[in-house]
C-alpha positions in Angstrom: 0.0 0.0 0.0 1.0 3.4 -1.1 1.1 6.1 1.8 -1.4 8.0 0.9 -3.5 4.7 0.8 -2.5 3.8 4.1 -3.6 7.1 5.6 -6.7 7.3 3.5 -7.4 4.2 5.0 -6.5 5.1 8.8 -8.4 8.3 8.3 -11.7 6.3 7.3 -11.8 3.5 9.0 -10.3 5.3 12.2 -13.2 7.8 11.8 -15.9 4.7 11.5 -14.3 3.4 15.0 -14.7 6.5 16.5 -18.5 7.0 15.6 -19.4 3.4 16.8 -17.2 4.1 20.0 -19.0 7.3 21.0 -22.3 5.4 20.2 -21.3 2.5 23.2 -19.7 5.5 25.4 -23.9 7.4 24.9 -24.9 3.9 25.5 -23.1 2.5 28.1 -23.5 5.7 30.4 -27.0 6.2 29.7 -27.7 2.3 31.0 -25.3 1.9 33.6 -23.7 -0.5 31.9 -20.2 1.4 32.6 -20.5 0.5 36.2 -20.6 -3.1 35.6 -16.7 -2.9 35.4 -16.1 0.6 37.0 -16.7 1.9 40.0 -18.2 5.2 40.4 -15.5 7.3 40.3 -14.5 6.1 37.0 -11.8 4.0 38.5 -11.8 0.1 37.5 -13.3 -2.0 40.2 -10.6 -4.1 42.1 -12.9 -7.6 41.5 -14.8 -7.3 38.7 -18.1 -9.1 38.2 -19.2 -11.5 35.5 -21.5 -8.5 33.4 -17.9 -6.3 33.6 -16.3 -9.4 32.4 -18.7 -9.6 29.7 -19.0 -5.9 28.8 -15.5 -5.5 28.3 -14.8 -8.5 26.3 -17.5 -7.4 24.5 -16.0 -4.2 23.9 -12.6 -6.1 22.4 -14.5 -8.5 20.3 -15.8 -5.3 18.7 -12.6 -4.0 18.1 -11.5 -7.1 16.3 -14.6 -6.8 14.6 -14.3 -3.6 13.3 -10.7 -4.2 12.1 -11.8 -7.5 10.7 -14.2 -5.7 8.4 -11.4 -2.7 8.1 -8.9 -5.7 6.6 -12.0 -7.1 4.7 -13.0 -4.1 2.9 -10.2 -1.2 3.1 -7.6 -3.6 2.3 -8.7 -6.6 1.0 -11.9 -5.6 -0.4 -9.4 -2.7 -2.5 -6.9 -5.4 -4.0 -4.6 -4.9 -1.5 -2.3 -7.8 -0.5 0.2 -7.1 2.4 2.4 -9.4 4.3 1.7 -10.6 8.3 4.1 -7.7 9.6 2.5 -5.0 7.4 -1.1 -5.7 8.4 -0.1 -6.0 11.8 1.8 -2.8 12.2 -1.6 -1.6 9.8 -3.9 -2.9 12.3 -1.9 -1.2 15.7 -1.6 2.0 13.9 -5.9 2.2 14.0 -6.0 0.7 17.0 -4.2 3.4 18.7 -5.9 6.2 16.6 -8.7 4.7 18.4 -6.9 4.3 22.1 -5.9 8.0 22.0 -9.2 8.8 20.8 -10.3 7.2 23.8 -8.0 8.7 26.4 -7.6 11.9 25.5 -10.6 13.0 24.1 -13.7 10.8 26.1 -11.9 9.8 29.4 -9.8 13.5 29.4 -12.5 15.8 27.7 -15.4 14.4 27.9 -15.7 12.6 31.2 -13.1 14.5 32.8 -13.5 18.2 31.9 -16.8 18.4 29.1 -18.5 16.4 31.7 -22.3 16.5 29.6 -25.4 16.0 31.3 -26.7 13.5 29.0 -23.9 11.1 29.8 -25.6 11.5 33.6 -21.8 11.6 35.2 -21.5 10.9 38.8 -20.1 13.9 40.6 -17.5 11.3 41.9 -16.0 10.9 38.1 -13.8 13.9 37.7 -10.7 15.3 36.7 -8.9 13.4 40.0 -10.1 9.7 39.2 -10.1 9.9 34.9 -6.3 11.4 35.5 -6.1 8.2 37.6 -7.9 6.2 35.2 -5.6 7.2 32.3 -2.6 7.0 34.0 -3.2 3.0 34.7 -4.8 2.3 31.4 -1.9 3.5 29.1 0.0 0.5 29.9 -2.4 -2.0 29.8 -4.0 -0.8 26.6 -0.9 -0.2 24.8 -0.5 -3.7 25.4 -3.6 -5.2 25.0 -3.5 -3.2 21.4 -0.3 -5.7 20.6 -2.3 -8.4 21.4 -5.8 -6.8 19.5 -3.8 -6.1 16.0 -2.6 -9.8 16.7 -5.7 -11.4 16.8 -7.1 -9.3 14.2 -4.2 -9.9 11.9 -4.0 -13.4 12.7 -7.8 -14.0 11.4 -7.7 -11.9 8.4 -4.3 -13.7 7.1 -6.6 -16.8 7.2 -9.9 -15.7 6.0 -9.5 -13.0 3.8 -5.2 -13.1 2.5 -5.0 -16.6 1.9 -7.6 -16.8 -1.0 
C-alpha cells in the first residue's frame, strides 16, 4: 500500500471506530452498563463481576470486529495484498488512533472536563479519578492493542489473505 492509501485508510476506517465508540460511550452511560466494570469514580473496580467481564470482552470482540471488516473491505476488499508484519503494524496504527481517541478525548475531555449531562456523570468521576484512570490504562492498553492487531491480523491472514 502506497502512503497516501494507508492514511486514507487510517483516516476512514479510524473515523468509523470513532462514531461506533462514541455510540457505546452514549450507551453505556446512559444504561449503567459502565458501572458493571467501573466503579463510580470512574476507577476500574478491584474484583470485577461477571457482566464487567462480559461488557469488556465485549468491547474487544468489537474491536477485532471492526478491524476484521477494516482488513475485509479497506484492504482486502481494494486489492490490496500485504504481508503478516504489514497488516499488523496496519492494524496497531488504527487501533491506537482509536486508544488515543479514547484517552484523550472521552476519558480526558469528555468525562473529565466536558462532563455533559446526558452522559448522567457521577459527581464522583472527575478530573482526580479519569487522570487516575488514564494514568493506569496506558500500559495496559498499549499492550492489549499488541495483542488486538494480533488477533485481528491473525484472522484476516486466514480468511481473507490466503484466498
Amino acid at each position: 500500500m502506497v502512503t497516501n492509501k494507508i492514511l486514507s485508510y487510517l483516516f476512514q476506517w479510524s473515523v468509523i471506530g470513532i462514531v461506533i465508540f462514541c455510540v457505546y460511550v452514549v450507551v453505556v452511560f446512559r444504561t449503567g452498563m459502565v458501572y458493571t466494570a467501573r466503579e463510580v469514580d470512574g476507577t476500574m473496580k478491584k474484583k470485577i463481576p461477571l457482566s464487567g467481564i462480559l461488557n469488556m470482552l465485549g468491547f474487544l470482540l468489537g474491536i477485532v470486529g471492526l478491524q476484521l471488516a477494516a482488513n475485509a473491505f479497506g484492504v482486502c476488499g481494494k486489492g490490496f495484498r500485504l504481508p503478516f508484519p504489514g497488516l499488523l503494524g496496519l492494524n496497531y496504527a488504527h487501533y491506537l488512533i482509536l486508544f488515543i481517541f479514547d484517552t484523550v478525548i472521552i476519558d480526558g475531555l469528555v468525562l473529565g472536563v466536558w462532563r455533559p449531562g446526558f452522559l448522567r456523570i457521577p459527581d464522583s468521576m472527575g478530573k482526580e479519578s479519569m487522570k487516575e484512570h488514564i494514568t493506569a490504562s496506558i500500559p495496559v492498553g498499549l499492550a492489549a492493542g499488541i495483542v488486538l492487531a494480533g488477533i485481528s491480523t491473525t484472522i484476516s491472514s486466514f480468511l481473507l489473505l490466503n484466498k
